[in-house]
Structure formats: structure tokens, C-alpha cells
Backbone bond lengths (Angstrom), bond angles and torsions (degrees), N, CA, C in turn:
res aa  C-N    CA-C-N  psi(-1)  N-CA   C-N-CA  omega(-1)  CA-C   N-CA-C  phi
1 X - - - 1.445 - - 1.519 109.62 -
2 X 1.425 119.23 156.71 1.319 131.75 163.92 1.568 120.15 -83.48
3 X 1.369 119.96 143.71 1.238 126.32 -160.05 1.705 102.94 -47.30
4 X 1.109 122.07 -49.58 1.446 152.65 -129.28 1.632 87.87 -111.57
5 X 0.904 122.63 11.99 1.754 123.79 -171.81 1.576 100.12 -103.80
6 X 1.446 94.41 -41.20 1.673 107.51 -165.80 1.195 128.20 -87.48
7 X 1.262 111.15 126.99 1.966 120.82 -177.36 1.371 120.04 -111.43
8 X 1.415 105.67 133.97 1.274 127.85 178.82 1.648 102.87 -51.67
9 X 1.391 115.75 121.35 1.426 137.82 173.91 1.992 108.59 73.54
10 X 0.861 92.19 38.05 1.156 115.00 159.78 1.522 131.78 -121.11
11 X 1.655 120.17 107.53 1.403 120.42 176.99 1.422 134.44 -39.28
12 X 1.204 135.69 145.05 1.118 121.36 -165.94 2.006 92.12 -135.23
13 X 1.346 109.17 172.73 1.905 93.72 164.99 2.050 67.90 -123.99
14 X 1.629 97.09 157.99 0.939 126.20 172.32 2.119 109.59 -114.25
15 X 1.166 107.90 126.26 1.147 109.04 -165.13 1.494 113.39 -142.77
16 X 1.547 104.11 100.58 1.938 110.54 -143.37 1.494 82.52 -129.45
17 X 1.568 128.10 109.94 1.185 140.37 126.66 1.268 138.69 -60.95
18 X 1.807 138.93 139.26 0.969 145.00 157.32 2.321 119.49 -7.68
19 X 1.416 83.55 -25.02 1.721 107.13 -162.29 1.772 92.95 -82.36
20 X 1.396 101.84 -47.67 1.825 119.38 165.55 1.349 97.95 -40.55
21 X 1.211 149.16 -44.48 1.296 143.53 -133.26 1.554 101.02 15.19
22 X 1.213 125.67 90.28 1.404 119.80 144.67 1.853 146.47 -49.55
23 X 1.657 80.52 -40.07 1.379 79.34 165.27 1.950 134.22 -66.79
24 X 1.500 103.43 -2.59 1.148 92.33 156.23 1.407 148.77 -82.04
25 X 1.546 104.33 4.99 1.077 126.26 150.23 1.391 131.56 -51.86
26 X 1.541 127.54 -42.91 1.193 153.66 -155.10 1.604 84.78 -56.31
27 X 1.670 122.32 129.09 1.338 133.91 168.68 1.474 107.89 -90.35
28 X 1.353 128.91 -35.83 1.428 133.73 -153.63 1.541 120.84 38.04
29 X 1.520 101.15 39.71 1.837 108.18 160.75 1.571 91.27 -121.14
30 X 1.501 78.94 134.69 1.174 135.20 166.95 1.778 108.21 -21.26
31 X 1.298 104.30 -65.64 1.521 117.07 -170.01 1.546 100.46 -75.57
32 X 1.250 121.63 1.45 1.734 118.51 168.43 1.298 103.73 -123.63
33 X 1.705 126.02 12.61 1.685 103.86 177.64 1.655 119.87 -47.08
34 X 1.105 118.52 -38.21 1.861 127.68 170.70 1.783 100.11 -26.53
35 X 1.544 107.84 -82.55 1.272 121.70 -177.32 1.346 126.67 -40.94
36 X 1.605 92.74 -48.35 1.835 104.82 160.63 1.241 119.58 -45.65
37 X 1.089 102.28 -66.30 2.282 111.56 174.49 1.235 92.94 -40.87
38 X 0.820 129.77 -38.44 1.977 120.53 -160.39 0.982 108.78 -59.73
39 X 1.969 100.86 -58.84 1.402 115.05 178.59 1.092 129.47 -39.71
40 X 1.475 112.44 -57.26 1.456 118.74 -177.68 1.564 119.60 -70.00
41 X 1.069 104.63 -32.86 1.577 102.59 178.30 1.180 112.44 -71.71
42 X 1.180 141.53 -42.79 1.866 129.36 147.34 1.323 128.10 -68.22
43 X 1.855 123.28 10.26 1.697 112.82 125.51 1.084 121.62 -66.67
44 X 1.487 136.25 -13.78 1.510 122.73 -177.87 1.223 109.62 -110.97
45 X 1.903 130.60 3.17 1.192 111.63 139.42 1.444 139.37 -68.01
46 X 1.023 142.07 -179.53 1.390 152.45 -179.58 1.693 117.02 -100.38
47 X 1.910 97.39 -26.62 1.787 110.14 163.19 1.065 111.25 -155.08
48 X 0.879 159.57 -120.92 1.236 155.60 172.10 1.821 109.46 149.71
49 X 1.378 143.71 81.64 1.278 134.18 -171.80 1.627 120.56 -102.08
50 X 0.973 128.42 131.05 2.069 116.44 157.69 1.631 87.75 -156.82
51 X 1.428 92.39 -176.54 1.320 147.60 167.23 1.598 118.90 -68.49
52 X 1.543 101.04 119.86 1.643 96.95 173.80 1.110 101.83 -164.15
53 X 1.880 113.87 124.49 1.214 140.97 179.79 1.662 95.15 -87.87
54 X 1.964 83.35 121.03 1.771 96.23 -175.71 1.680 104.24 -83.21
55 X 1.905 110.52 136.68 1.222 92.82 -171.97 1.858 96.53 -128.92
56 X 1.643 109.49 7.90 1.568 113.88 154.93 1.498 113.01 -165.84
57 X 1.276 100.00 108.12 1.537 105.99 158.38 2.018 130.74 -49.15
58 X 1.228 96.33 173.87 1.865 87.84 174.70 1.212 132.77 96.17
59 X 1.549 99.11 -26.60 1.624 131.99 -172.16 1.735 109.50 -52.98
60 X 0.930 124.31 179.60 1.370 138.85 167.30 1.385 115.94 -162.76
61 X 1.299 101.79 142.38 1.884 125.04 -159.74 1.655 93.13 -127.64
62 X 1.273 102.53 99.98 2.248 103.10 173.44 1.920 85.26 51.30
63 X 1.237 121.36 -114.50 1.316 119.55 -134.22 1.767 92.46 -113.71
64 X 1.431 110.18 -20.55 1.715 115.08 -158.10 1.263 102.24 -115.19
65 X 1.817 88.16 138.93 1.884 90.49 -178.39 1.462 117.41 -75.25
66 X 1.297 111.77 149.58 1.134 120.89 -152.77 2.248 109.43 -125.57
67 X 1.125 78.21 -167.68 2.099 71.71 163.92 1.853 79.78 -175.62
68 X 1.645 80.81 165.51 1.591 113.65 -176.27 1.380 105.53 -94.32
69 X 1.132 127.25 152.71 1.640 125.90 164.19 1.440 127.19 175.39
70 X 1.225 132.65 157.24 1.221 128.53 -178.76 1.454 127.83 -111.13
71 X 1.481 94.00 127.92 1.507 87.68 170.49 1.559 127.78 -133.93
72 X 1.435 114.02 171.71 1.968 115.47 -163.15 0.963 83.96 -85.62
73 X 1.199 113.54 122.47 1.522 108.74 118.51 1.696 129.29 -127.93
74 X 1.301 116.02 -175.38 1.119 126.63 -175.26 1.691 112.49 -72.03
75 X 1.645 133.00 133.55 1.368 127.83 176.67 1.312 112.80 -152.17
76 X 1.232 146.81 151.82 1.389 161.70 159.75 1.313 141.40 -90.33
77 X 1.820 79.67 -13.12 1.984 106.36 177.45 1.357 94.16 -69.80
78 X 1.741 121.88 154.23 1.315 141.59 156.45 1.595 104.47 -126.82
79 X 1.143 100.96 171.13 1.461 113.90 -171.03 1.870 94.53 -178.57
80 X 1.425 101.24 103.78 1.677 102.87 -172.94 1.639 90.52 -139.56
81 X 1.526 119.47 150.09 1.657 133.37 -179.89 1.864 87.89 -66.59
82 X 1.344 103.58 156.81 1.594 138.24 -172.06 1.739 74.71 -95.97
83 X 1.495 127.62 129.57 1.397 122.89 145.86 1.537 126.66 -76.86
84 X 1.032 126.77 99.02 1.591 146.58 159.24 1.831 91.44 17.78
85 X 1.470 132.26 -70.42 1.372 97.49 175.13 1.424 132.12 -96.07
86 X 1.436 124.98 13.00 1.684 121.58 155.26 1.558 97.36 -63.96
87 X 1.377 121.45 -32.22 1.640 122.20 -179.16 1.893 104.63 -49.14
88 X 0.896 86.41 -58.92 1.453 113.26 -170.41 1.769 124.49 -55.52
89 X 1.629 100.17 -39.45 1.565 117.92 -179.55 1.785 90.74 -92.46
90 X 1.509 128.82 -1.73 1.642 97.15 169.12 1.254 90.56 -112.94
91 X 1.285 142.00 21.99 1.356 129.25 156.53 1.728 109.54 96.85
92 X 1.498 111.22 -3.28 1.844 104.53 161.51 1.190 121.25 -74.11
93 X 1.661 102.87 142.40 1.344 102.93 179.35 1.683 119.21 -63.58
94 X 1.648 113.45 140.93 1.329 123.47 -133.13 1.325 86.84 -116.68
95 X 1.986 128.64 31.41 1.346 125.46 148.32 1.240 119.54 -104.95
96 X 1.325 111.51 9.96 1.394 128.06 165.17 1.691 109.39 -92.22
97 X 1.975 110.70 154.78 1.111 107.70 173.84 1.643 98.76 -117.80
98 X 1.451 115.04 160.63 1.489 108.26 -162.37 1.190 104.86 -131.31
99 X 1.127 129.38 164.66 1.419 139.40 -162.05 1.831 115.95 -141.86
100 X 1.429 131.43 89.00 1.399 117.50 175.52 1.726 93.34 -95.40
101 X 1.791 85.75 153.49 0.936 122.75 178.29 1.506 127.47 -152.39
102 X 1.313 108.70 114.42 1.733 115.53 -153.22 1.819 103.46 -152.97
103 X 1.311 94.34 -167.34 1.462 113.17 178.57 1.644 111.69 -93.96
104 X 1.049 131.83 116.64 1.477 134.27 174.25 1.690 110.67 -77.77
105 X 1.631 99.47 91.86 2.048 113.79 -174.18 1.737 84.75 -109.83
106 X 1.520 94.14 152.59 1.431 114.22 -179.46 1.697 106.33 -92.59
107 X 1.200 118.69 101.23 1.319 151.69 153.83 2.080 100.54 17.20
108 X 1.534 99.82 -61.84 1.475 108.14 173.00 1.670 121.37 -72.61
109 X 1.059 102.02 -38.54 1.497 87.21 -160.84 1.479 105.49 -118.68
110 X 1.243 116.42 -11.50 1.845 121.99 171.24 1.500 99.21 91.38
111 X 1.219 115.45 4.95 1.568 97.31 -179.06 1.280 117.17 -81.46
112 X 1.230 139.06 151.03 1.827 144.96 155.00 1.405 127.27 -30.07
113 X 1.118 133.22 80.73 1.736 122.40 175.66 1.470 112.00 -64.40
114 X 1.080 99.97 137.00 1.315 102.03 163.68 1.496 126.44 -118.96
115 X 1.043 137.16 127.73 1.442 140.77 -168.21 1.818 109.80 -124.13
116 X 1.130 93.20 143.57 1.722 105.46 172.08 1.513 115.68 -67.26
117 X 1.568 89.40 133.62 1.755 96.36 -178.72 1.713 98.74 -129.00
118 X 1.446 110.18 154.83 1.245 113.47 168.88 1.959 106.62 -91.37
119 X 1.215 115.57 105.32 1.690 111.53 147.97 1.588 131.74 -59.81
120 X 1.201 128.53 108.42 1.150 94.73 131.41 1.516 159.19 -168.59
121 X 1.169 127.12 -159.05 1.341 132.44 -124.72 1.294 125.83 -138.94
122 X 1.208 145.95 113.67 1.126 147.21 154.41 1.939 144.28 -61.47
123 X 0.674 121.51 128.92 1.713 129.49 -148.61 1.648 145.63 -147.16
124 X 0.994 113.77 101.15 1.560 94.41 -156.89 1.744 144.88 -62.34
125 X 1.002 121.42 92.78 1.504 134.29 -164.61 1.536 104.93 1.56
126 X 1.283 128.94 -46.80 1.296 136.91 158.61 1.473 127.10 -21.99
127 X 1.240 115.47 -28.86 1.340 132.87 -158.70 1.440 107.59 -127.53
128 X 1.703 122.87 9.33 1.587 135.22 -169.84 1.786 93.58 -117.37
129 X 1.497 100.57 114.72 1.427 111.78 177.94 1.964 102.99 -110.34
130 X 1.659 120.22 147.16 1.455 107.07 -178.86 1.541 100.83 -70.12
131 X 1.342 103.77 151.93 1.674 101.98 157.69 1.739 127.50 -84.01
């Protein structure tokens, strides 16, 4: 697609091949390792496809214009605040604030839940097909 094609809140499928080289994206700062992982893990697919509701045009990715947007997907990661007294009943000091972060398994049967999360993500217009 062309920069100028694309509208804010409007879906797009994103469709990033090995040919994309994504990994030239890869910044290696620190404050984008997230984005980085992204990167690389769709250089070592072969395609990589979803869904992404554009939520700002204008953007730029290294050299190519790009847009912002979010998309579902499926996850199992949690990340919920430690409450001040579970802090307290395992014996950490309780001027600290705490942070778990784990796999969300169902209590009975040990299996993995997975629940919908919003990402999101930045991308280069290049790689935004209409649905």
C-alpha cells in the first residue's frame, strides 16, 4: 500500500515475509527490546500474517513510512501488582512494590489459558494489504 491509502481505524492484514527482511528493523536499544523480539521472530518465519487496526498514520520505521496499530492476539503471559500484604505474609520488605509475572494455568487441570490481549505495534506501510 501507499502511505496516503491508509486510514486511521481502519483494519489492515499485515503480510511480512522473509523477502521483508524484518530484521532490519531491529534497533538494539534497550527501551525497544519488546519490538526487537518481534522483529526477529518474523525473520525466522517463512510468513508471518494478522490483523491490525491502524491507530496513527505518518510514522516512520528506519527509512519507510510506517503506521501504528493494534492488534489481538492470543497470550498466557500475566503480569498483575504483588498486594502490599501477600508482600508482607512471605516476609518481603513491604517498602517495596512487587510485580508477578507468570503463565496463567487453570488451577484444576494444569492446562495454559490463554486470553486476548491488545498489542501494540508499529510497521511498515509496505507490508499493509486491504482486507
Amino acid at each position: 500500500m501507499r502511505p496516503h491509502d491508509v486510514e486511521v481505524g481502519h483494519t489492515y492484514r499485515v503480510r511480512i515475509t522473509q523477502r521483508d527482511n524484518p530484521a532490519r528493523f531491529i534497533t538494539g536499544d534497550p527501551r525497544k527490546a519488546e519490538a526487537d523480539l518481534l522483529m526477529l521472530s518474523w525473520t525466522l518465519e517463512a510468513v508471518h500474517e494478522f490483523d491490525l487496526t491502524v491507530t496513527a498514520t505518518g510514522e516512520k520505521l528506519g527509512d519507510e513510512p510506517a503506521v501504528t496499530g493494534v492488534r489481538v492476539a492470543e497470550t498466557s503471559h500475566i503480569s498483575t501488582p504483588l498486594p502490599h500484604d501477600a508482600a508482607e505474609r512471605l516476609g518481603l520488605p513491604t517498602d517495596v512494590a512487587y510485580i508477578v509475572e507468570g503463565v496463567l494455568k487453570d488451577a484444576v487441570t494444569g492446562r495454559i489459558v490463554s486470553r486476548p490481549t491488545g498489542e501494540t505495534m508499529t510497521v511498515p506501510v509496505a507490508w499493509l494489504w486491504p482486507l
